[in-house]
Structure formats: C-alpha cells, structure tokens
N, C-alpha and C positions, 0 to 999 in steps of 0.2 A: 516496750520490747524492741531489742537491736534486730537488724537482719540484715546478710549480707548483701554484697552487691546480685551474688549467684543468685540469691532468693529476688530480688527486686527483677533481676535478667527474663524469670519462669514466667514473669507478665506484661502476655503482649500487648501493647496499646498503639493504634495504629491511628494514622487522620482517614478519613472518609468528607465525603458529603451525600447530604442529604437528598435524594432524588424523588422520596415520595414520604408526603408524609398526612393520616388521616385520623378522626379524631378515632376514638376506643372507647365510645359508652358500655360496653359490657366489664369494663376493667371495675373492680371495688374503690377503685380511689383512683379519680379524673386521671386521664392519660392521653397519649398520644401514640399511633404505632406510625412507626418510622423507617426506611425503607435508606439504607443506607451502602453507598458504593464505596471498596474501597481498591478499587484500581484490578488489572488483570490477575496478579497473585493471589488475591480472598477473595473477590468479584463481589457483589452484592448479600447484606447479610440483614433481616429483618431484627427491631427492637421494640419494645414497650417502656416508655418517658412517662414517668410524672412531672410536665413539666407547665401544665396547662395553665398557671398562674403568671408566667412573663412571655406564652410563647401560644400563638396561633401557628395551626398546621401550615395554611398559605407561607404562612411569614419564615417559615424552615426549610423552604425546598431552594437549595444551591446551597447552604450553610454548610463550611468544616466544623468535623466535631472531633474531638478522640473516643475513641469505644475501646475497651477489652476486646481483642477478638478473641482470645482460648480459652474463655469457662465453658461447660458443658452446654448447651442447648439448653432454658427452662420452659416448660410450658405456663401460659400468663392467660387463663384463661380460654379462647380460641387460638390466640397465638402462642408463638413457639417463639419465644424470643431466643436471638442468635448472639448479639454481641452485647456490653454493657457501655451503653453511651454514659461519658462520666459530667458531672457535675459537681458546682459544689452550693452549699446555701450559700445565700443571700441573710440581712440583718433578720430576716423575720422568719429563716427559716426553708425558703421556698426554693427549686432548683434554678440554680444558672448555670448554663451549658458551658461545658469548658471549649476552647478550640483552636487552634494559630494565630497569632498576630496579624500573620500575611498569610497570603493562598500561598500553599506548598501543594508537592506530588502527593497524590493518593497514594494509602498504600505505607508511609514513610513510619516508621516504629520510632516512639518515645523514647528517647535517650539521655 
C-alpha cells in the first residue's frame, strides 16, 4: 500500500529520553513501564515495552528513544500507556529500541 507524504505528516514521532523506567510483572507478556520526557512542548508521557529480552530497566534511564506521541491513550493493564516507543526486531524476533545516532533536543519530530 502507497501513501502520501500528508498521510506519513498525521504521525507524530518525536525523540525523548527515558527518565524512569521499572519492571511491569502484572503485564501478560514480560515488560517494562517507561516513564519518558519529551521536552517542555509534550513534557513527560508514560509507556508499556516489550522489550525485556535486550534491555534491563537500570540500563534505560538516560536512553533516546523515538515514540508516537498522537495515538490515543491505551490502557495496558494498570497502566495507561501514553506514547508508542518504537522498535524494530532483531534476527530472532525480539525488540530493539530504535533512537538517534547522537543526543539531539527532546521534543525534535521525525522527518
């Protein structure tokens, strides 16, 4: 399926880092809830990660990430996840966090 540039423009993806991040045993498939800042314009937006196969919580606090920031709110159990940290697999399958090369400004939208 083609789509335009306008259709690609509707989705926001912004960089953040990660400011707090703890494990999620209540989730149905291992996780991580993620507590992510993305500067004074969106300010702080909570997420739920499957990503507990390459990534301890400790090891994610200061990390950029790109998220969706404008789908709806989903609730994920007790949390309310807010943004969608994106990712992509890895050969077997499992999440790798996607996120800048270098530190940029929070807040900066995908283009």
């Amino acid at each position: 399926m083609t789509i335009t540039y306008d259709d690609f423009a509707k989705v926001d993806i912004r960089v953040g880092v990660i400011t707090r991040a703890e494990p999620f045993p209540e989730a149905r498939k291992p996780a991580i809830k993620l507590w992510v800042d993305f500067g004074a314009e969106i300010g702080e937006k909570r997420s739920s990660a499957q990503i507990t196969v390459h990534y301890k919580p400790e090891e994610l606090v200061g990390r950029q990430v790109l998220a969706v920031v404008n789908f709806p709110p989903r609730q994920i159990g007790p949390v309310k996840s807010e943004v969608l940290v994106l990712g992509v697999p890895d050969a077997a399958g499992e999440v790798v966090l996607i996120g800048p090369g270098h530190e940029v400004p929070l807040g900066g939208r995908l283009f």
